[in-house]
C-alpha positions in Angstrom: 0.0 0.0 0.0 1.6 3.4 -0.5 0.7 5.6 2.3 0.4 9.2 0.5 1.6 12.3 0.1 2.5 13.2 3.5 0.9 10.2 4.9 -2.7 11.5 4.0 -3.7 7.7 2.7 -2.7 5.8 5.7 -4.3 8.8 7.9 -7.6 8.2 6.0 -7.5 4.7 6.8 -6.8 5.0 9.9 -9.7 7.7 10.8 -12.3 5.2 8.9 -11.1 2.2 10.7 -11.6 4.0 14.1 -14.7 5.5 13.5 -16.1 2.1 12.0 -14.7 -0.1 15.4 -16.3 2.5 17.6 -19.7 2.0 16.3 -19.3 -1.5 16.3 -17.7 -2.0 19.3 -19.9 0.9 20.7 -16.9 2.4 23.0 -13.9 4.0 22.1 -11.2 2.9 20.6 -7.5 3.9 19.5 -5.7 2.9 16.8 -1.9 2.4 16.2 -0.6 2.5 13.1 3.0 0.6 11.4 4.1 0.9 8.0 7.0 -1.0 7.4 9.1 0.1 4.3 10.5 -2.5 2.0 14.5 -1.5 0.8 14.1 -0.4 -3.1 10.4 -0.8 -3.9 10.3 1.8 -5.8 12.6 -0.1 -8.4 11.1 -3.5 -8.1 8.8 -3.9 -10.9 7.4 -6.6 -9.9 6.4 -4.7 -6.3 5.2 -1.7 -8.5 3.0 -3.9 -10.5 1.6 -5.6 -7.4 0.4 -2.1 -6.3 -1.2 -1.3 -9.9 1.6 1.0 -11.0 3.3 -0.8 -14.1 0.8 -2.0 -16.7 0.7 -5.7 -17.7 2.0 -6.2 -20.9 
């Protein structure tokens, strides 16, 4: 998953996931996030196609 400019994508995620839990669970909850970076995804082709950014040809 990339995470965003700034983390904004993750963020997003994150606030959704909450709010959706809290309903659910009907209390509140908190939410910690990870992102773990992999060395050189963003020369692995193969990881870049897995995340929709190189076209199948």
């Amino acid at each position: 998953m990339v995470i965003g400019n700034k983390g904004a994508k993750i963020k997003t995620i994150g606030i959704e996931a909450r709010k959706d839990m809290q309903e659910m669970f009907e209390a509140p909850v908190h939410l910690e996030l990870w992102v773990k970076v992999k060395s050189g995804w963003a020369d692995d082709e193969r990881a870049l196609r897995s995340l929709g950014y190189v076209d199948d040809l």
